[in-house]
N, C-alpha and C positions, 0 to 999 in steps of 0.2 A: 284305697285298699293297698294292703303293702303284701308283696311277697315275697318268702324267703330263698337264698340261696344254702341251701342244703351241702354244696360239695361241690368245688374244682378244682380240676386242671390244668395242666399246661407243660408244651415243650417251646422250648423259645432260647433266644444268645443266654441268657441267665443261666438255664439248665436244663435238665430235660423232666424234671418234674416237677411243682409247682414247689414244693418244699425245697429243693435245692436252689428256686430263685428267688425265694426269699428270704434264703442265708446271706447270697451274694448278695440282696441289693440289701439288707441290711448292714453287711461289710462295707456298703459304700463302694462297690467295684461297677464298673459298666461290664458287659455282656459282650460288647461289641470289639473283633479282632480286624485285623489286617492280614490280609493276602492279595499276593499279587497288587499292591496296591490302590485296593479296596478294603473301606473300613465299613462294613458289614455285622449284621446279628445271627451269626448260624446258630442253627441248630446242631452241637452236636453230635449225638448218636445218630446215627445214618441209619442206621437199621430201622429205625421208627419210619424213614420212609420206603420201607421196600416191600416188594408183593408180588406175584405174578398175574394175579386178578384186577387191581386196583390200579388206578394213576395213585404217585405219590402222596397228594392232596390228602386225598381218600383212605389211603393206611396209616399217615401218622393221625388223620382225626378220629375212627375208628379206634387208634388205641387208647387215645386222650380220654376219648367218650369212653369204654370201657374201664379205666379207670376210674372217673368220674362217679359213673351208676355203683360200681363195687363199693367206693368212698360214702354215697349218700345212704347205702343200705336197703337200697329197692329190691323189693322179692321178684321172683320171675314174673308172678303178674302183674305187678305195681310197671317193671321195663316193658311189659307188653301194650299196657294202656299208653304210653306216655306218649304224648308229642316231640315231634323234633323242628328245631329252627336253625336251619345251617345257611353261614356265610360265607363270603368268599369274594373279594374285588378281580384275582388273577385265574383262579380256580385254578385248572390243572394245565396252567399254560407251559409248561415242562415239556407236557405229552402232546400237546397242540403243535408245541416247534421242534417237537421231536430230541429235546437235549434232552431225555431222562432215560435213557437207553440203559443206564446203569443199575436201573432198580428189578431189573429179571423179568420182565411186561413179558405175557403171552399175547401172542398176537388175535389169538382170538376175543380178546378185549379191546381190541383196538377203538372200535366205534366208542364203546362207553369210555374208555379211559379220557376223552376227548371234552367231556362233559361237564361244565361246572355241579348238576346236579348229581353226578354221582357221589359226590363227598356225601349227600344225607341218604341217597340212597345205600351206600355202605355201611354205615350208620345206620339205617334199620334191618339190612340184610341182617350185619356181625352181630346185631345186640337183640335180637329177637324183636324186634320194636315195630307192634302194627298198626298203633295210632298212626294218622299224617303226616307228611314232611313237608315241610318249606324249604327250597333254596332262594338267599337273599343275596342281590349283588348290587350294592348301593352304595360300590364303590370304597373309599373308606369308613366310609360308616356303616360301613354292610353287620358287623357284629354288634355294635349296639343297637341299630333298628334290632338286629333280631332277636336282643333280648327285652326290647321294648315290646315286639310282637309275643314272645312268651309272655310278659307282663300282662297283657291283653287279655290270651286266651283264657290266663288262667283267673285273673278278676272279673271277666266276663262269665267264669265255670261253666265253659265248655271244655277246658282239658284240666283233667285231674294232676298231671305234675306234664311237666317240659324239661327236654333237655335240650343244649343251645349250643352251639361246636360251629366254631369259626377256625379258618385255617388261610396262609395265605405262603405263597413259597414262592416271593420275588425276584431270586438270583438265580436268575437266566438271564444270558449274556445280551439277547434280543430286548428283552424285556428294559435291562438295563441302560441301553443304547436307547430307548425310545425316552426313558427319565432325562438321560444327558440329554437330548437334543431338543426335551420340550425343557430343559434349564431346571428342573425338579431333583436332580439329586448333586447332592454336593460333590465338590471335590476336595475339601478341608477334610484335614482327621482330626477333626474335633466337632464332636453332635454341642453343640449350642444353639436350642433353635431360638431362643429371645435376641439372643445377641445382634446389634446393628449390621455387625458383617454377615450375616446368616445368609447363605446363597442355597441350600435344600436341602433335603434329608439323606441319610442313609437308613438303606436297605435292609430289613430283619425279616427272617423266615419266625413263622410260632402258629402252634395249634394250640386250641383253646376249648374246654367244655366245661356247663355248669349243668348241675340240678338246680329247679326253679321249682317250690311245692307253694300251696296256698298258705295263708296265716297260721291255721286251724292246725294244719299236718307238719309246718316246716320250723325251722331252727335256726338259730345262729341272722347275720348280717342280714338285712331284708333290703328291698327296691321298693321306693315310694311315690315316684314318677316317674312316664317316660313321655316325651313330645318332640315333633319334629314339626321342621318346615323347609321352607327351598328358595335360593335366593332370588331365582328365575333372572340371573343377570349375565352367565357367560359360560362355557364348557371347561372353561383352565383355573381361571381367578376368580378369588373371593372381593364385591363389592367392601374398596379400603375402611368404609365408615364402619364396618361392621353393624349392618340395621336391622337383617334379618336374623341374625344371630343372638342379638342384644333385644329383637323381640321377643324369640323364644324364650332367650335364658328370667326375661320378666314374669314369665310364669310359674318359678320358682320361689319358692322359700330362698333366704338369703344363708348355704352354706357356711360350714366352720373352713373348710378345703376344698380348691376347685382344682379338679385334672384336668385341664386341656387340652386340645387335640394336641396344636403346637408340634406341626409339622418339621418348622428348620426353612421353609419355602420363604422369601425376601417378602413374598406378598401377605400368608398366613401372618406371619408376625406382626405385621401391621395389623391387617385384619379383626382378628382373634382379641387382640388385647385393647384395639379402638371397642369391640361390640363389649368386652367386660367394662370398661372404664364408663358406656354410655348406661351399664346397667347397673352398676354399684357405684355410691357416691365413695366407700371405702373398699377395694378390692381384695375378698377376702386370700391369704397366702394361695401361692400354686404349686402344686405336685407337676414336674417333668418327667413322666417315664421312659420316653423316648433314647431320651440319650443312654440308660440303662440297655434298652431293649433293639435298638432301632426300631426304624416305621415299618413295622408292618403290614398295611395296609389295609385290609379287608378284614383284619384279625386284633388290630392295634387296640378297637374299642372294648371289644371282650377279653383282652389279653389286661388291660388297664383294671377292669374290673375284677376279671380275677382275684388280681394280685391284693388289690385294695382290698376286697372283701374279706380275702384271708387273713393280713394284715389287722383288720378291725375283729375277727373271729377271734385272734391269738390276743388282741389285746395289746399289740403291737406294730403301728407301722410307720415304715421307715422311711425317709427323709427323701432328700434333692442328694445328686453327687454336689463335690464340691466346687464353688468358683463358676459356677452358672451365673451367668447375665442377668438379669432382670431389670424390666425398665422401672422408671423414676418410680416412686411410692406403690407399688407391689415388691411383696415380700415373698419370698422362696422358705423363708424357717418354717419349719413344719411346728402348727399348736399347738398344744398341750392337748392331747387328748381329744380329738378332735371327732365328733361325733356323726356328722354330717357332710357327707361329701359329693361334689357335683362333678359327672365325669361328661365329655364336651366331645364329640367327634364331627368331622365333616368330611364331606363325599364331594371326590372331581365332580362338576356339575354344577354343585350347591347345594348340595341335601346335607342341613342339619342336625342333630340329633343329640339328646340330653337325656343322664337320668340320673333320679335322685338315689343314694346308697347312703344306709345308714345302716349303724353298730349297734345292738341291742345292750343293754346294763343286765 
C-alpha cells in the first residue's frame, strides 16, 4: 500500500524553507559555508532556534511542523487526531553541554530541555496534537525509520494521518571534537563523499516535517516501501562488502534514482557502493545531497526526502553539484524524468534503512 506525502518542510544550510532550498539546489549552489575554518551546513535564521520554554531542537521543529500541518490543510481536528514520529541522532545536545545559553532557556525547563523526547513532545504540546508520539533515535537513520514507522501506522489504519519531524543541530564544539577524534568529520573544504580521497563528512544543522495521509485522503508523491535491517558487525564501521545492505536494498524494485546515505566517511564509501554494485548488475544513476546540505545526521534521511518529494510534486528535480567523484560505471547524471526513487540511510551501529518514493503522473 502506498502513502502520500501531502506537505513539507524544512530549515537546513540551503535555506530556511523548503522552497528557498530548492531554488538554491536547483542553482546548483551547496549550502555549506566556512567559518572559523569549519565548512559546515547552518542554518540560518537563528531565530527559528530560540525559546525560553524549549531546547533549541524542539523550537526549530515545532516551527517546521507548524508549517507543515498549515501546508497540508489539516482542520483542527484532522491535527488533533494525528500521529507523531520524531527523530533525532544528537537531540538537544546543546542544552545537555550547556553551549546554548544563547537561546534565552528559563531555567525552569531545565530538566526537560535535556531530553531527546521533548522535540515531539513540543510538537504535540504547540500543535494541539493528542494522538501518540514516538521519539526515534537510530542514530542517522533515525528520520527515515520514522517515516517508515508512519508508513506502518498508517497501512496498518491504526492512524488516520502522521506527522514526521526530525531535527538534528550538530555544531557543538564537544560534539564536534568527538567526530575529529573518532576520524568521522573531515578536514577538507570540499564535501565529496564518493571521492577516493574522502576522509569524512561535514556537519549540517536541518529540521524536517512531513504530512503522511493514506491513499484514499492523500495527494501528490507517495512512499511505497520501507525496510530495515542491522549489520550486527561493529559500533563505528560498516562491514566493507556491504552484505547487509545489499540484502535489504534486494527487496526492492529496481529504481529509476538512488539517494544514498554517502556519508564522506573512507569506510561508507566503500561500503555503500560494494552493497549497490552486489545488488544491481547495472547501478542505477545517484543523487548526493549531502555535499548541498551537509550530514546531518539524525535529520539527513528525512531532510533527503523532503526535498526529493517536492522536487517530483513540482515536476522538477535537480541534479548533482558539479565535478563530484563517482566510481567506475555509476553515473551521477540525473534521468530524464525519473520516476522512482530509492532513498538509503544508515545508522552508527548498523541500522539500515530504505524506502521507496515515487512521483504520481
Amino acid at each position: 500500500m502506498a502513502t502520500f506525502i501531502t506537505a513539507a518542510e524544512t530549515a537546513c544550510a540551503l535555506g530556511d524553507t523548503l522552497e528557498a532550498s530548492l531554488t538554491k539546489w536547483r542553482e546548483g549552489r551547496s549550502g555549506l559555508t566556512l567559518s572559523e575554518g569549519l565548512l559546515a551546513g547552518r542554518i540560518a535564521d537563528r531565530r527559528l532556534l530560540k525559546g525560553r520554554r524549549y531546547g533549541a531542537a524542539s523550537n526549530v521543529a515545532v516551527k517546521v511542523a507548524q508549517r507543515a500541518v498549515e501546508k497540508a490543510g489539516w482542520t483542527e481536528e484532522q491535527t488533533r487526531s494525528a500521529w507523531i514520529f520524531a527523530a533525532s541522532s544528537r537531540g538537544q545536545a546543546g542544552e545537555l553541554l550547556g553551549t546554548n545559553a544563547w537561546r534565552r532557556p528559563s531555567k525552569r525547563f531545565s530538566a526537560s530541555n535535556t531530553l531527546h523526547s521533548e522535540i515531539a513532545a513540543a510538537v504535540s504540546i504547540e500543535l494541539g496534537i493528542r494522538g501518540p508520539w514516538q521519539m526515534i533515535s537510530n542514530g542517522c537513520s533515525a528520520g527515515l525509520d520514522a517515516l517508515g514507522l508512519a508508513h506502518m501506522a498508517l497501512t496498518s489504519g491504526m492512524a488516520p494521518r502522521v506527522l514526521v519531524v526530525a531535527v538534528d543541530l550538530p555544531l557543538v564544539p564537544e560534539l564536534l571534537k568527538d567526530f575529529q577524534d573518532t576520524r568521522l568529520l573531515a578536514s577538507k573544504t570540499l564535501y565529496d563523499p564518493l571521492s577516493p580521497q574522502t576522509a569524512g563528512f561535514h556537519a549540517g544543522e536541518a529540521a524536517v516535517a512531513l504530512t503522511l495521509e493514506s491513499e484514499g485522503q492523500g495527494r501528490g508523491p507517495c512512499m511505497t516501501r520501507y525496510a530495515a535491517n542491522s549489520d550486527a558487525y561493529d559500533s563505528l564501521v560498516i562491514p566493507e562488502d556491504g552484505g547487509s545492505l545489499a540484502e535489504l536494498l534486494a527487496g526492492f524494485e529496481v529504481p529509476d534514482l538512488i539517494c544514498p546515505h554517502a556519508t564522506g566517511t573512507a569506510n561508507h564509501a566503500v561500503a555503500e557502493i560494494n552493497a549497490l554494485h552486489r545488488c544491481y548488475p547495472d547501478v542505477p544513476p545517484l543523487l548526493l545531497l549531502k555535499p548541498y546540505t551537509g550530514h546531518t545526521l539524525g535529520a539527513s534521511g528525512l531532510l533527503d526526502v523532503a526535498l526529493i518529494s517536492e522536487g517530483l510534486r513540482q515536476g522538477n528535480l535537480p541534479g548533482n553539484l558539479p565535478d563530484l567523484s563517482h566510481p567506475t560505471g555509476i553515473s551521477l547524471d540525473m534521468p530524464a524524468n525519473p520516476r522512482r526513487v530509492l532513498k538509503i540511510a544508515s545508522g552508527m551501529g548498523g541500522h539500515n534503512a530504505a524506502v521507496m518514493l515515487e512521483g504520481r503522473s
